[in-house]
PDB file of N, H, CA, C and O in Angstrom:
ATOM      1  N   UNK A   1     -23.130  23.981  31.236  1.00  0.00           N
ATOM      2  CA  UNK A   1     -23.303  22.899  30.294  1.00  0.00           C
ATOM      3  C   UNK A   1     -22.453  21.709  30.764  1.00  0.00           C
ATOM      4  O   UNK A   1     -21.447  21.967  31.425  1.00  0.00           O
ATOM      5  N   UNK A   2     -22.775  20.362  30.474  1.00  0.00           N
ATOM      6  H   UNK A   2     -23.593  20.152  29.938  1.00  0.00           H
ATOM      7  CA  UNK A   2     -22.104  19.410  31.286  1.00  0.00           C
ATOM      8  C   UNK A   2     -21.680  18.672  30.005  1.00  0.00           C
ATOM      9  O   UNK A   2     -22.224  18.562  28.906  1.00  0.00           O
ATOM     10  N   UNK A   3     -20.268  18.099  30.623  1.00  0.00           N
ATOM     11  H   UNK A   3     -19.826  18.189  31.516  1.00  0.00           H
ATOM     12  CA  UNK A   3     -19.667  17.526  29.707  1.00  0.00           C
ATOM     13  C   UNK A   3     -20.103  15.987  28.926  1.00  0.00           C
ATOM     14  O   UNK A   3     -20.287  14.999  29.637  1.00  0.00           O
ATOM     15  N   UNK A   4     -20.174  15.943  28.152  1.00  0.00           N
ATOM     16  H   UNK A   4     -20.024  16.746  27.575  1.00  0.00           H
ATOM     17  CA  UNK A   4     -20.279  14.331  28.170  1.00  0.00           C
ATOM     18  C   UNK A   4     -19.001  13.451  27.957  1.00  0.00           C
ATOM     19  O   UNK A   4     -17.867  13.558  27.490  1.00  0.00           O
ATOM     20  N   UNK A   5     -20.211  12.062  28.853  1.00  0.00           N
ATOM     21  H   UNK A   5     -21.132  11.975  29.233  1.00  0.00           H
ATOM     22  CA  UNK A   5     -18.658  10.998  29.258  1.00  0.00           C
ATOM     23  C   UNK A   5     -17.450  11.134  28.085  1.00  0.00           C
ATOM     24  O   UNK A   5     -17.765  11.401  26.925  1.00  0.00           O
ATOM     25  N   UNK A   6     -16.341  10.973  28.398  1.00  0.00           N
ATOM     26  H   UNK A   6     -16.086  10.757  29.340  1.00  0.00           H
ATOM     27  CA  UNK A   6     -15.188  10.484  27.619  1.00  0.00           C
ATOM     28  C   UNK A   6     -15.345   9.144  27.586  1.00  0.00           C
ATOM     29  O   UNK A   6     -15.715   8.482  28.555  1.00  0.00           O
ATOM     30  N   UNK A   7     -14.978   8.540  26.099  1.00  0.00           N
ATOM     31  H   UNK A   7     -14.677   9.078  25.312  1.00  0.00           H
ATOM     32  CA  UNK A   7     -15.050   7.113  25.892  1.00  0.00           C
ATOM     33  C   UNK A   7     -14.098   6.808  26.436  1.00  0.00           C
ATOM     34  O   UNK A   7     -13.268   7.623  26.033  1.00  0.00           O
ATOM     35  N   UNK A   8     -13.425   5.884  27.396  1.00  0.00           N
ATOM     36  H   UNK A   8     -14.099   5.222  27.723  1.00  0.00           H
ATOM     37  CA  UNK A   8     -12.488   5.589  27.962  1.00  0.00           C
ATOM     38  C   UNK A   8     -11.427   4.594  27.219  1.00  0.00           C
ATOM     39  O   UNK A   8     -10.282   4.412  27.633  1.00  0.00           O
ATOM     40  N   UNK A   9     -11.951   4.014  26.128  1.00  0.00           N
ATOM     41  H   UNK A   9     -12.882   4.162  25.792  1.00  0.00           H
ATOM     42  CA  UNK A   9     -11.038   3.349  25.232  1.00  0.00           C
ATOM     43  C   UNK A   9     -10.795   4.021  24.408  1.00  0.00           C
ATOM     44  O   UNK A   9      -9.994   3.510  23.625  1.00  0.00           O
ATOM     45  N   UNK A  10     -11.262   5.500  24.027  1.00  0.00           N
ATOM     46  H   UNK A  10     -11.913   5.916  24.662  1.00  0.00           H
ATOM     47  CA  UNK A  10     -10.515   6.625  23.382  1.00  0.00           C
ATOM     48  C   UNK A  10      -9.247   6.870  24.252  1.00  0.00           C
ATOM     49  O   UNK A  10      -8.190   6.379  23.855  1.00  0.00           O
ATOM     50  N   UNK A  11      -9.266   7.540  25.327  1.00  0.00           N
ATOM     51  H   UNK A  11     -10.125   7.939  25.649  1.00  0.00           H
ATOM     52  CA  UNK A  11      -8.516   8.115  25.901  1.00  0.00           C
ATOM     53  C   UNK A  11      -7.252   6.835  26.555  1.00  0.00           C
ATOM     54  O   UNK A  11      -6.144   7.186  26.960  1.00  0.00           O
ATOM     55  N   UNK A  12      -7.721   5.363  26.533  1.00  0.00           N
ATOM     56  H   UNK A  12      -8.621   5.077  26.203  1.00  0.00           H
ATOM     57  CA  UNK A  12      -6.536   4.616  26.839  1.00  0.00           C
ATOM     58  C   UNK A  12      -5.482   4.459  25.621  1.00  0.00           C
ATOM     59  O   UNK A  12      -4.268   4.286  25.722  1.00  0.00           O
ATOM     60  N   UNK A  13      -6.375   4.578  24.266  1.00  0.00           N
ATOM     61  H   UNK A  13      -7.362   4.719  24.184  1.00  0.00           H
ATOM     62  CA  UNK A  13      -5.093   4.288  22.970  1.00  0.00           C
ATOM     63  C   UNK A  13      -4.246   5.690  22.729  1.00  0.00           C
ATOM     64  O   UNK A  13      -3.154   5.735  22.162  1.00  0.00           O
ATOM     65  N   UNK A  14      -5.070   6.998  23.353  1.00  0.00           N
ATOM     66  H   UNK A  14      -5.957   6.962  23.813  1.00  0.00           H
ATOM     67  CA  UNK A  14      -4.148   8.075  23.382  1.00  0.00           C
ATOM     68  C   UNK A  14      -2.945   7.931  24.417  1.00  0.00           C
ATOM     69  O   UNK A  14      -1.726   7.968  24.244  1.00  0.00           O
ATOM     70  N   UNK A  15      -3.842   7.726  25.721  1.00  0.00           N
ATOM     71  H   UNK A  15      -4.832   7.696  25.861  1.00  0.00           H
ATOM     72  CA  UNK A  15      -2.583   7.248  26.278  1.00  0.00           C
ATOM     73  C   UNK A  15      -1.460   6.520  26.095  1.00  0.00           C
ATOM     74  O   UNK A  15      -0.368   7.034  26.340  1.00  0.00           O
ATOM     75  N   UNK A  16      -1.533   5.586  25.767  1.00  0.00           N
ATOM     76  H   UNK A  16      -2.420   5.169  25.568  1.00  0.00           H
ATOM     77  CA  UNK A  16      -0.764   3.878  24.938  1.00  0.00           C
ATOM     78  C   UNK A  16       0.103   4.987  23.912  1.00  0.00           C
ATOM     79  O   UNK A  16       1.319   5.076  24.081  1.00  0.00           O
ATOM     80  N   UNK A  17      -0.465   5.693  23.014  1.00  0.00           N
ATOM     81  H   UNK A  17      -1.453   5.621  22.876  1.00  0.00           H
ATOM     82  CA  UNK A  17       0.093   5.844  22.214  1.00  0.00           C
ATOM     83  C   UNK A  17       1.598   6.882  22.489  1.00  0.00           C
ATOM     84  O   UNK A  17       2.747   6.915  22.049  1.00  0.00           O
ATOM     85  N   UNK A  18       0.883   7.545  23.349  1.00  0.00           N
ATOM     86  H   UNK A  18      -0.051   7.519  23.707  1.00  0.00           H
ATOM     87  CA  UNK A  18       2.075   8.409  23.895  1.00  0.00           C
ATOM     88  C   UNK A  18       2.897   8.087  24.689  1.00  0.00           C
ATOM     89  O   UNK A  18       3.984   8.666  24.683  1.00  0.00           O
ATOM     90  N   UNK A  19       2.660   7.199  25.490  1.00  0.00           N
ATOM     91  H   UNK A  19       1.778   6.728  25.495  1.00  0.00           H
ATOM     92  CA  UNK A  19       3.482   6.353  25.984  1.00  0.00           C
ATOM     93  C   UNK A  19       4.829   5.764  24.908  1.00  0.00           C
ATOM     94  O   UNK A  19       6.041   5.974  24.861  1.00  0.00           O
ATOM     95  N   UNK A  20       4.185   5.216  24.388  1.00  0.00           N
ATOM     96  H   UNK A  20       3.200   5.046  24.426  1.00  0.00           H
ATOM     97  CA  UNK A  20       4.884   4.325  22.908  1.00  0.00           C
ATOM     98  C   UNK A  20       5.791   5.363  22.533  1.00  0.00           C
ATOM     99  O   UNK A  20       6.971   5.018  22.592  1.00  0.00           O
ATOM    100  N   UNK A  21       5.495   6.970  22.026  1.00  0.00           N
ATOM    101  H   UNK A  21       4.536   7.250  21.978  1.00  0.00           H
ATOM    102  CA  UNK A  21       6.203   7.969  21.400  1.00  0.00           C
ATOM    103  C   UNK A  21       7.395   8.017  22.145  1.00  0.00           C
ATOM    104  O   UNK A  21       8.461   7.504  21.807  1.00  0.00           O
ATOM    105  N   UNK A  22       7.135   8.754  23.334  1.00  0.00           N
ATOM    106  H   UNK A  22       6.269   9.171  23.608  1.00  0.00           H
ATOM    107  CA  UNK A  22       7.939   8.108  24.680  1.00  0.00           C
ATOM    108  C   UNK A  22       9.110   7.508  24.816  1.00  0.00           C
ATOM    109  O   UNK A  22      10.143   7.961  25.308  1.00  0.00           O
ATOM    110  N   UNK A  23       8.847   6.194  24.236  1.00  0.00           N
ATOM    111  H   UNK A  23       8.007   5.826  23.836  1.00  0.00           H
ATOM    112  CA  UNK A  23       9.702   5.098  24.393  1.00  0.00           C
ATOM    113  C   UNK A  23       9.512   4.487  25.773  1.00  0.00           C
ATOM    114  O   UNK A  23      10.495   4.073  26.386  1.00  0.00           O
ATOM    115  N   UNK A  24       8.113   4.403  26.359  1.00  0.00           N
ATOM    116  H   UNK A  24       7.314   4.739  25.861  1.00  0.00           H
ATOM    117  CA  UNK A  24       7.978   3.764  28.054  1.00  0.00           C
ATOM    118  C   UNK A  24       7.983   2.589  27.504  1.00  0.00           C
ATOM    119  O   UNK A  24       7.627   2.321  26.356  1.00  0.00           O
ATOM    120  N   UNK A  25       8.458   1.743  28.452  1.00  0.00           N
ATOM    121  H   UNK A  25       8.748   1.960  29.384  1.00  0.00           H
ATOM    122  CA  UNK A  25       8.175   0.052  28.306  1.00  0.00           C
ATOM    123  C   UNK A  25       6.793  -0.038  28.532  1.00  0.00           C
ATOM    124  O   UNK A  25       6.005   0.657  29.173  1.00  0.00           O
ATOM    125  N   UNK A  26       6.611  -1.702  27.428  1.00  0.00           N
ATOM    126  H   UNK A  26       7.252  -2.267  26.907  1.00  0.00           H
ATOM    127  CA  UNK A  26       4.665  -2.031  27.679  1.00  0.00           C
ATOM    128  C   UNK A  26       4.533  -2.413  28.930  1.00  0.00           C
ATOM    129  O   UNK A  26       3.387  -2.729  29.252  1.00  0.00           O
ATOM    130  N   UNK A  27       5.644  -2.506  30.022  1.00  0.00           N
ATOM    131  H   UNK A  27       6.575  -2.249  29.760  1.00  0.00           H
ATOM    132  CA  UNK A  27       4.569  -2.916  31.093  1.00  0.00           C
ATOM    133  C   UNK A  27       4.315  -1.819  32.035  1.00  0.00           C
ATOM    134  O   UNK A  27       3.912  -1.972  33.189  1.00  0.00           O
ATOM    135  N   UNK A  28       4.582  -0.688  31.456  1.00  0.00           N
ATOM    136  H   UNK A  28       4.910  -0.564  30.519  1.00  0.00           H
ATOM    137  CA  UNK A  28       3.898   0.254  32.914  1.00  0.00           C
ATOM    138  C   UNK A  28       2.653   1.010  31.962  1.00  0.00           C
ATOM    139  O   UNK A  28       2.441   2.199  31.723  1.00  0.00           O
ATOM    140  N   UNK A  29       1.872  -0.371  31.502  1.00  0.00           N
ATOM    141  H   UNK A  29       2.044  -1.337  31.697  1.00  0.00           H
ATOM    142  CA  UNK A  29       0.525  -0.293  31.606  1.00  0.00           C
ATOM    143  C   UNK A  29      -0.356   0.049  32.754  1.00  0.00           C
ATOM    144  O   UNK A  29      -0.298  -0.708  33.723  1.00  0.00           O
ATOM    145  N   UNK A  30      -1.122   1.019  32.800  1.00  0.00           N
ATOM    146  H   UNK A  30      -1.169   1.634  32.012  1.00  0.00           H
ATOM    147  CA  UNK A  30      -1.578   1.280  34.352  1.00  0.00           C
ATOM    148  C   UNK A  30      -3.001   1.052  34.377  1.00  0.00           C
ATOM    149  O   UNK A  30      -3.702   1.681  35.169  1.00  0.00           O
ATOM    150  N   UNK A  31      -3.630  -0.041  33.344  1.00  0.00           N
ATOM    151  H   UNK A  31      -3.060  -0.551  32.700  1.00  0.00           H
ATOM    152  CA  UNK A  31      -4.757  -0.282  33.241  1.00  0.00           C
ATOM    153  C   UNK A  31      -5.118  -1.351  33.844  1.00  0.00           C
ATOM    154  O   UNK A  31      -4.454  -2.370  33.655  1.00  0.00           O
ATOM    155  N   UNK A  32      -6.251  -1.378  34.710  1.00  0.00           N
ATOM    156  H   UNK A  32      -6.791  -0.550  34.864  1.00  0.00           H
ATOM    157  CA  UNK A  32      -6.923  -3.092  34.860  1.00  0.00           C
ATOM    158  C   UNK A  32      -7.475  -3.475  33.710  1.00  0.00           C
ATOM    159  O   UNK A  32      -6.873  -3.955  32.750  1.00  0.00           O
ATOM    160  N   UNK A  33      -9.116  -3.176  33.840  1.00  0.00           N
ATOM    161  H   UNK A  33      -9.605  -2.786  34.620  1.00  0.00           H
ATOM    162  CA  UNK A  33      -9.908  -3.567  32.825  1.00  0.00           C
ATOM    163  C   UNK A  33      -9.144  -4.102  31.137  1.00  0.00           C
ATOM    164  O   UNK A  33      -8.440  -3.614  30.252  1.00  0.00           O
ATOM    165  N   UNK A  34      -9.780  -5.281  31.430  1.00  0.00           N
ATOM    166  H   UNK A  34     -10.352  -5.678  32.149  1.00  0.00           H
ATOM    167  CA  UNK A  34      -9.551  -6.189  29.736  1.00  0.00           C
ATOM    168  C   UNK A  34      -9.526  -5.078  28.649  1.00  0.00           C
ATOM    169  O   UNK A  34      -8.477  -4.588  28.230  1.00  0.00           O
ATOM    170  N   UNK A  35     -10.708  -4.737  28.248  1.00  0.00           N
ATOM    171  H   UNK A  35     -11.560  -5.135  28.589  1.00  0.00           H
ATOM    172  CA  UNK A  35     -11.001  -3.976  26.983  1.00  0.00           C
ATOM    173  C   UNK A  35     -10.310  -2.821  27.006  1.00  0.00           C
ATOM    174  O   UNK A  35      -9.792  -2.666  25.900  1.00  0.00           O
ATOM    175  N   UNK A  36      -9.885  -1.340  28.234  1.00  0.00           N
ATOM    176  H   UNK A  36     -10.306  -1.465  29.132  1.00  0.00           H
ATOM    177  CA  UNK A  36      -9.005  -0.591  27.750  1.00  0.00           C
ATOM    178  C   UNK A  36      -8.133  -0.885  27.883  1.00  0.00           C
ATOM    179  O   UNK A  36      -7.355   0.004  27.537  1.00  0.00           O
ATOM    180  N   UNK A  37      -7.370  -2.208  28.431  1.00  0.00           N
ATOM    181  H   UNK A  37      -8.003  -2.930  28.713  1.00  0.00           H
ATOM    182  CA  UNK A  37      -5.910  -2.548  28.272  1.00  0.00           C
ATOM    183  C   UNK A  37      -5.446  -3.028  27.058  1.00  0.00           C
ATOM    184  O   UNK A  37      -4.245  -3.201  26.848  1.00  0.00           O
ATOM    185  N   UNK A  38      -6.276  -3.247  26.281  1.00  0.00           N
ATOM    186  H   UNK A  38      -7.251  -3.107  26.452  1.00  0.00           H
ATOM    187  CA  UNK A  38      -6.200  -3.872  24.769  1.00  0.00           C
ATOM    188  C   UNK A  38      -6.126  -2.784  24.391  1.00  0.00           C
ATOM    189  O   UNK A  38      -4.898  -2.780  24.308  1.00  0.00           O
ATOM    190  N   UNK A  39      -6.414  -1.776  24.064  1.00  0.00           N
ATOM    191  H   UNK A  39      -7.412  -1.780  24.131  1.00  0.00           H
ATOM    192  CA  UNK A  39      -6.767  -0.206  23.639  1.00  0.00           C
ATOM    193  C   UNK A  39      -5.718   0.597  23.732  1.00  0.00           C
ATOM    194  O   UNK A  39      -5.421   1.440  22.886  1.00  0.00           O
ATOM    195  N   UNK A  40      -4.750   0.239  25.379  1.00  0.00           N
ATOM    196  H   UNK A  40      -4.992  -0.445  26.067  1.00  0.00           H
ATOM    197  CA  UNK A  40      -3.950   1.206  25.900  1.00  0.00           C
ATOM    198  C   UNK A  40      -2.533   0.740  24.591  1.00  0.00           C
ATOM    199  O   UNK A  40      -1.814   1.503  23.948  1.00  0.00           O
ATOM    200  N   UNK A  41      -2.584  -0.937  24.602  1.00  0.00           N
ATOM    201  H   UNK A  41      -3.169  -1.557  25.126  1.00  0.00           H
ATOM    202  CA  UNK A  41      -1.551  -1.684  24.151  1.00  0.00           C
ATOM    203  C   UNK A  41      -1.586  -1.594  22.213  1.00  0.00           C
ATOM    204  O   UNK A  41      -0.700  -1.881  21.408  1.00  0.00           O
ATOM    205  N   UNK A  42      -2.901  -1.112  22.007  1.00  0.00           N
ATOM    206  H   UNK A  42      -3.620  -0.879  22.660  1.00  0.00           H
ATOM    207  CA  UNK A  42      -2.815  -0.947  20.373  1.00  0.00           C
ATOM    208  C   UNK A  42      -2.287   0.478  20.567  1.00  0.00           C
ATOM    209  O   UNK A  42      -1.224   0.532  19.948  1.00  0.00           O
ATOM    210  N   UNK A  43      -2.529   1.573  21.106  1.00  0.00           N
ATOM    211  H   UNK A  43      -3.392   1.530  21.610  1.00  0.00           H
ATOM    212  CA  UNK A  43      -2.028   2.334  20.736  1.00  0.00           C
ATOM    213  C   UNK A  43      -0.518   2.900  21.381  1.00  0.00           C
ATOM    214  O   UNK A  43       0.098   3.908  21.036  1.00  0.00           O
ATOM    215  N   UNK A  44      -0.195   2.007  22.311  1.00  0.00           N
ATOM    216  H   UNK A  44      -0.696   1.188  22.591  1.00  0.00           H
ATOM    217  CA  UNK A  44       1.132   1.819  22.364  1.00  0.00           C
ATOM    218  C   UNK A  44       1.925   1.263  21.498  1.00  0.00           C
ATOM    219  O   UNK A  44       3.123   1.528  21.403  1.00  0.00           O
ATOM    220  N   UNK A  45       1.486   0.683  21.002  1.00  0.00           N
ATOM    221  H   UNK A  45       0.512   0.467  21.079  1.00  0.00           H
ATOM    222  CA  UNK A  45       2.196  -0.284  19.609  1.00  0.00           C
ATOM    223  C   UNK A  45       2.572   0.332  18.236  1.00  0.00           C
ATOM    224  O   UNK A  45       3.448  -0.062  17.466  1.00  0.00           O
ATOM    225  N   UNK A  46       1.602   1.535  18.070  1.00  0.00           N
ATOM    226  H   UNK A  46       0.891   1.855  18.696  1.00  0.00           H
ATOM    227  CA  UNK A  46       1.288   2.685  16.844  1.00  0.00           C
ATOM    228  C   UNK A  46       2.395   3.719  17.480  1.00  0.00           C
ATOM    229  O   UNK A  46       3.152   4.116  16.595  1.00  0.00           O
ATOM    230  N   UNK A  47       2.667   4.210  18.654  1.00  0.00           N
ATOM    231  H   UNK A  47       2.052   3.887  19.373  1.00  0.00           H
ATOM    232  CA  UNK A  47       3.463   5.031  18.799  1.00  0.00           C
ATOM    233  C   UNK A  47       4.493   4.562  18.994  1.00  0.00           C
ATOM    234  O   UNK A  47       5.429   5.353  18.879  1.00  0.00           O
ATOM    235  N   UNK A  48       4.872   3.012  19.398  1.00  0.00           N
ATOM    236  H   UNK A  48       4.111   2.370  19.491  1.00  0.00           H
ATOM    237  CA  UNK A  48       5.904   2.806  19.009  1.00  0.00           C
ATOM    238  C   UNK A  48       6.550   2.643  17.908  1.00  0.00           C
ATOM    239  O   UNK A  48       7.764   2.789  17.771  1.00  0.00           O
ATOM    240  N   UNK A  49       5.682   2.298  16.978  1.00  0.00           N
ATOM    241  H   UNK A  49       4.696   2.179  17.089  1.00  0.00           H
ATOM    242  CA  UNK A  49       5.721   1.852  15.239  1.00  0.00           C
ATOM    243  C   UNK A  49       6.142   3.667  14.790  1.00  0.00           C
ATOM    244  O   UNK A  49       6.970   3.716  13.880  1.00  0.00           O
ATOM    245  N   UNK A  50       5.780   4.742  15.196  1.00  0.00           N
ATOM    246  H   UNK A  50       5.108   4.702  15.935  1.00  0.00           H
ATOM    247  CA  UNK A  50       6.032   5.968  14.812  1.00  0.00           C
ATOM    248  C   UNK A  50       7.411   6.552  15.549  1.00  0.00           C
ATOM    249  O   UNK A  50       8.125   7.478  15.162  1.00  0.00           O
ATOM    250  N   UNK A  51       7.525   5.897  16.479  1.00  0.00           N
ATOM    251  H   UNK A  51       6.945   5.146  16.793  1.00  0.00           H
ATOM    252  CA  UNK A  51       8.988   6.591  16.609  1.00  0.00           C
ATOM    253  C   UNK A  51      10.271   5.745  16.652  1.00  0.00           C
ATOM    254  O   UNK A  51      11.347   6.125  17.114  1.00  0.00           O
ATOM    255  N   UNK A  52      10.025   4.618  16.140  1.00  0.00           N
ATOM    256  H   UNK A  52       9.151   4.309  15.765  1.00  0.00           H
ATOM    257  CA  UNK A  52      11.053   3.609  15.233  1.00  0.00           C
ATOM    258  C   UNK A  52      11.107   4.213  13.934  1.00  0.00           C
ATOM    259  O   UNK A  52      12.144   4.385  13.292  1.00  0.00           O
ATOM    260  N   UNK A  53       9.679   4.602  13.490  1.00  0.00           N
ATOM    261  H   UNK A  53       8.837   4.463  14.011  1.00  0.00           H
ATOM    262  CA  UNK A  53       9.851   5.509  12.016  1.00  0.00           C
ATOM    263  C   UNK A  53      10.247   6.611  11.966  1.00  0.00           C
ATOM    264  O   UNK A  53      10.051   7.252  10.934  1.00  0.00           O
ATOM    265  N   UNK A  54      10.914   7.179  13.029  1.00  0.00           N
ATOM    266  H   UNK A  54      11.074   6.658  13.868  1.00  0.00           H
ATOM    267  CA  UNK A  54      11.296   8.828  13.404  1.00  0.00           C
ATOM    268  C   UNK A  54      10.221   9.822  13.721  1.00  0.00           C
ATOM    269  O   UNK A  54      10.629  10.931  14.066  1.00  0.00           O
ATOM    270  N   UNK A  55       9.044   9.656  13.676  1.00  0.00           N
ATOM    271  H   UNK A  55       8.712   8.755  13.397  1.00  0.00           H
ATOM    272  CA  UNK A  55       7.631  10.514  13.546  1.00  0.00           C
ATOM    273  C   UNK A  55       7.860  10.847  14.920  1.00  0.00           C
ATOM    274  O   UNK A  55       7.086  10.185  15.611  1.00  0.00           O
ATOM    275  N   UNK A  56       8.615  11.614  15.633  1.00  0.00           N
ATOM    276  H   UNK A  56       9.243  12.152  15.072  1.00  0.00           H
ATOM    277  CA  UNK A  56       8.746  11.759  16.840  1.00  0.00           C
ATOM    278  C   UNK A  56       8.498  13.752  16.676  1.00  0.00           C
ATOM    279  O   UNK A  56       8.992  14.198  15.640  1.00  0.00           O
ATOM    280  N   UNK A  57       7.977  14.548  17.375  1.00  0.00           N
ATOM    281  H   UNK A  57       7.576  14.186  18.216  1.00  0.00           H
ATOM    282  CA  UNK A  57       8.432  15.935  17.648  1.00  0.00           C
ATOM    283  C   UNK A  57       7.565  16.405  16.619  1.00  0.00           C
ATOM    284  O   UNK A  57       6.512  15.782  16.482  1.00  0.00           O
ATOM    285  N   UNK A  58       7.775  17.324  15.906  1.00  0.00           N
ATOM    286  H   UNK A  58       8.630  17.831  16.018  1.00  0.00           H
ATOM    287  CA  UNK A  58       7.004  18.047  15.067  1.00  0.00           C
ATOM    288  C   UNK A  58       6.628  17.101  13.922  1.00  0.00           C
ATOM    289  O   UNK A  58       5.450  16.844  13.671  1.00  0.00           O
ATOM    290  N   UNK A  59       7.917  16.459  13.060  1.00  0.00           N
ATOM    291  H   UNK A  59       8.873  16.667  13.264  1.00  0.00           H
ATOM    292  CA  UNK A  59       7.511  15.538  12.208  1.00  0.00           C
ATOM    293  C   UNK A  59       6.013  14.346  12.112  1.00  0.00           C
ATOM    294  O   UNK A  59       5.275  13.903  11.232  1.00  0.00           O
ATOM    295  N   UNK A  60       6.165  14.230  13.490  1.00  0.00           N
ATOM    296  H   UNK A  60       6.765  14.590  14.205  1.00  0.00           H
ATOM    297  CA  UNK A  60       5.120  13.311  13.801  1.00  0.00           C
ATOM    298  C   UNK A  60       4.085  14.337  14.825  1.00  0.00           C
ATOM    299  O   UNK A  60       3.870  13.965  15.979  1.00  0.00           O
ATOM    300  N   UNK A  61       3.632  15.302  14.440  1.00  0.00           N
ATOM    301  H   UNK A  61       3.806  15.604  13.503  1.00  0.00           H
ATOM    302  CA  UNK A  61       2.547  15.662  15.151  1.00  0.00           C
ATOM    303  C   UNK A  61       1.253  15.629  14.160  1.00  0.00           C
ATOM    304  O   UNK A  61       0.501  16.514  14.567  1.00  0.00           O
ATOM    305  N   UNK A  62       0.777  15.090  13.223  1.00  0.00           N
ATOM    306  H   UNK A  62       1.388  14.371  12.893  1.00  0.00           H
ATOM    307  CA  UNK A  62       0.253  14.960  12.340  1.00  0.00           C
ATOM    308  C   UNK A  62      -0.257  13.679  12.691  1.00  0.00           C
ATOM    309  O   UNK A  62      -1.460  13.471  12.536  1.00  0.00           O
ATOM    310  N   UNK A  63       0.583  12.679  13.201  1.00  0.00           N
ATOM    311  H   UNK A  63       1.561  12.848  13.327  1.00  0.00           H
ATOM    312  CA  UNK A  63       0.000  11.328  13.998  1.00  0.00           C
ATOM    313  C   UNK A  63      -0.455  11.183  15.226  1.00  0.00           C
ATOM    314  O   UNK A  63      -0.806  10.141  15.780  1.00  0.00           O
ATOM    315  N   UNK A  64      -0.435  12.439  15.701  1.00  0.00           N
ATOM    316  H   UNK A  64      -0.149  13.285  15.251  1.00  0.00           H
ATOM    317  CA  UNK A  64      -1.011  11.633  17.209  1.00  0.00           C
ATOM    318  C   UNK A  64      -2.671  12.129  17.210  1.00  0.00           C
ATOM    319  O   UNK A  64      -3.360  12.796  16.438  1.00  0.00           O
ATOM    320  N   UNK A  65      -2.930  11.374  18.604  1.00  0.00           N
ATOM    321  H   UNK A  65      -2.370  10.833  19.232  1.00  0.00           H
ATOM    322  CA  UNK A  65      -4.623  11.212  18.660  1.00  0.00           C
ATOM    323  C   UNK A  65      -4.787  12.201  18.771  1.00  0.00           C
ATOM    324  O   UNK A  65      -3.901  13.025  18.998  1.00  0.00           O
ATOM    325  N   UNK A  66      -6.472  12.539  18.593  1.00  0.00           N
ATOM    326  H   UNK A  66      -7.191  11.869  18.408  1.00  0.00           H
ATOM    327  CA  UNK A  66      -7.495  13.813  18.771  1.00  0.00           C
ATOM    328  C   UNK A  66      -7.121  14.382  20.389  1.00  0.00           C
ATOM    329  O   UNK A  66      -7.941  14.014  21.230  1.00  0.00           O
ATOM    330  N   UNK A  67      -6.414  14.910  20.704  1.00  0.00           N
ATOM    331  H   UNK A  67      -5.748  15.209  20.021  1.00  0.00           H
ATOM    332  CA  UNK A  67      -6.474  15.743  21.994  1.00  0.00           C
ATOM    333  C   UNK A  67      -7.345  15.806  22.423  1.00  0.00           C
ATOM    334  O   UNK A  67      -7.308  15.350  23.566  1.00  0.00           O
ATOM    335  N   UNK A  68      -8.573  16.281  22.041  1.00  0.00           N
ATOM    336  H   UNK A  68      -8.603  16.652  21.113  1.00  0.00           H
ATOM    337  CA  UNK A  68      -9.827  16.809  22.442  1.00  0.00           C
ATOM    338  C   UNK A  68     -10.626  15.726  23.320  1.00  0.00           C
ATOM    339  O   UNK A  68     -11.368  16.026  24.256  1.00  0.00           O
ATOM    340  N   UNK A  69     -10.332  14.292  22.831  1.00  0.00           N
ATOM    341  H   UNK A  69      -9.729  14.049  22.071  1.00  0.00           H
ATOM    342  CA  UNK A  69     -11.021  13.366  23.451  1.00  0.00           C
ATOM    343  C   UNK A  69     -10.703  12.572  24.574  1.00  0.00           C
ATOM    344  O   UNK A  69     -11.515  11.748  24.997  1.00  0.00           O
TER     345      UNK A  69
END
């Protein structure tokens, strides 16, 4: 059975976002493209917004993205 595509601006705000949890700086963005770099940077922004709020580790596993995608 073959997979179907991954939306790639799914998988850049997961990225972004974990990044953000992280604490990586926004510029080791590793995206070209316009539209998932906007994507990578919203959800860098949400994981940073969550672990300024402490949502870091178990507390915050309730916030992060769908794995699956």
């Amino acid at each position: 059975m073959k997979r179907q595509k991954r939306d790639p601006n799914a998988r850049a705000f997961k990225r972004g976002y974990l990044a953000g949890v992280s604490g990586k700086p926004k510029d080791s963005c590793p995206l070209e493209k316009l539209e998932t770099r906007q994507e990578w940077f919203n959800g860098w922004r949400e994981g940073r917004t969550d672990q300024w709020e402490g949502l870091t580790g178990v507390s915050g596993i309730h916030r992060m993205p769908n794995m699956t995608t």
